[in-house]
C-alpha positions in Angstrom: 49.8 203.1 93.9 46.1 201.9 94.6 47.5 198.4 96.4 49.8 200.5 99.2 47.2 199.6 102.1 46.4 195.8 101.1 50.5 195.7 100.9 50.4 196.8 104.2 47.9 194.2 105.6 50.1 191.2 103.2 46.7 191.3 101.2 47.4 191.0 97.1 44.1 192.2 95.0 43.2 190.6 91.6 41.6 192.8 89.1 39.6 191.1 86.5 39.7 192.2 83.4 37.5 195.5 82.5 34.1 194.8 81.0 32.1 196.9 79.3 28.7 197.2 80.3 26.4 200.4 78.7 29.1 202.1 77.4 30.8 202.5 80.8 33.8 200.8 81.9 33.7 198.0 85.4 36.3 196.9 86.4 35.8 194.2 89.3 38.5 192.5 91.8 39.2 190.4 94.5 41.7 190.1 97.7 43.5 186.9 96.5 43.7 185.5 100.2 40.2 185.8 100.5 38.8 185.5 97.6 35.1 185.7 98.6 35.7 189.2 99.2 35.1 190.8 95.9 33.6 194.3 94.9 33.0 196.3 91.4 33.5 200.0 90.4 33.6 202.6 87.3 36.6 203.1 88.2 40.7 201.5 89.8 40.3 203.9 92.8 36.7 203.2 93.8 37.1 199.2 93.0 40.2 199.9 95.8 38.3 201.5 97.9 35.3 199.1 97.7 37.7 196.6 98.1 39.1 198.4 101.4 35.6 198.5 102.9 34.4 195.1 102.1 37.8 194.0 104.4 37.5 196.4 106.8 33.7 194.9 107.4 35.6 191.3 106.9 37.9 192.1 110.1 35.0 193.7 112.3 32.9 190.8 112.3 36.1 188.4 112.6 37.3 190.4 115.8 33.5 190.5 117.0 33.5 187.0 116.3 36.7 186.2 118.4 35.9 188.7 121.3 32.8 186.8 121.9 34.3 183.2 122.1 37.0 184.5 124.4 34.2 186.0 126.4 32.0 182.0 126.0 35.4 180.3 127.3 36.3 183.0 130.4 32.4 182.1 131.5 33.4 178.0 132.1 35.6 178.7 134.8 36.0 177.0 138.1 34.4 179.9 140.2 31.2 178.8 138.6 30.9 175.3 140.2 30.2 174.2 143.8 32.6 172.2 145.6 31.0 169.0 145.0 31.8 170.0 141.5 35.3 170.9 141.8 36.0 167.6 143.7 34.5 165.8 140.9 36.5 167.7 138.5 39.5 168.0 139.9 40.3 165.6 142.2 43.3 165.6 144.2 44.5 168.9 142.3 44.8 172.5 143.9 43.2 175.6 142.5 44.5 179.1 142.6 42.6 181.4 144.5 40.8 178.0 146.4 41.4 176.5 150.1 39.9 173.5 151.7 38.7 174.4 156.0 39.6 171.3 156.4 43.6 171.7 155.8 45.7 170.2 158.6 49.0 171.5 157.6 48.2 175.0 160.0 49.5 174.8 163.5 
């Protein structure tokens, strides 16, 4: 009932056994997958939700993450270097978007 969202994301929890700690019940779990992801509650439903929030966090910074190094590798591009660059580069190759004044094949 608790797991229907981490089924959704192909996510299993482990639940530890519950401990007993000053007379009130914790029960503590992990997402198997990822197991440094781990939270504690008084209760099944708030250890889920923990759980839930502690991904949700998880999947932020991992998409932050991946946004960022897709923004690092569109910076290296070939409109960033001078021609002596390119020609030391990429010799003898064509670029889109790139043309040469010196091109002889126009009549």
């Amino acid at each position: 009932m608790f797991n229907q969202q981490f089924d959704a994301l192909k996510l299993t929890v482990i639940e530890l056994p519950v401990e007993i700690e000053a007379g009130i019940p914790v029960y503590r779990g992990f997402i198997r997958e990822l197991p440094f992801l781990a939270a504690e509650a008084h209760s099944v439903q708030a250890l889920y939700r923990n759980l839930l929030e502690v991904y949700q966090e998880y999947a932020e910074e991992q998409l932050a993450t991946q946004i960022e190094e897709e923004n690092e590798e569109d910076a290296m591009t070939s409109s960033l270097l001078s021609y002596e660059d390119l020609l030391k580069y990429y010799d003898g190759e064509s670029f889109d978007g790139f043309e040469h004044g010196n091109d002889d094949s126009k009549p």
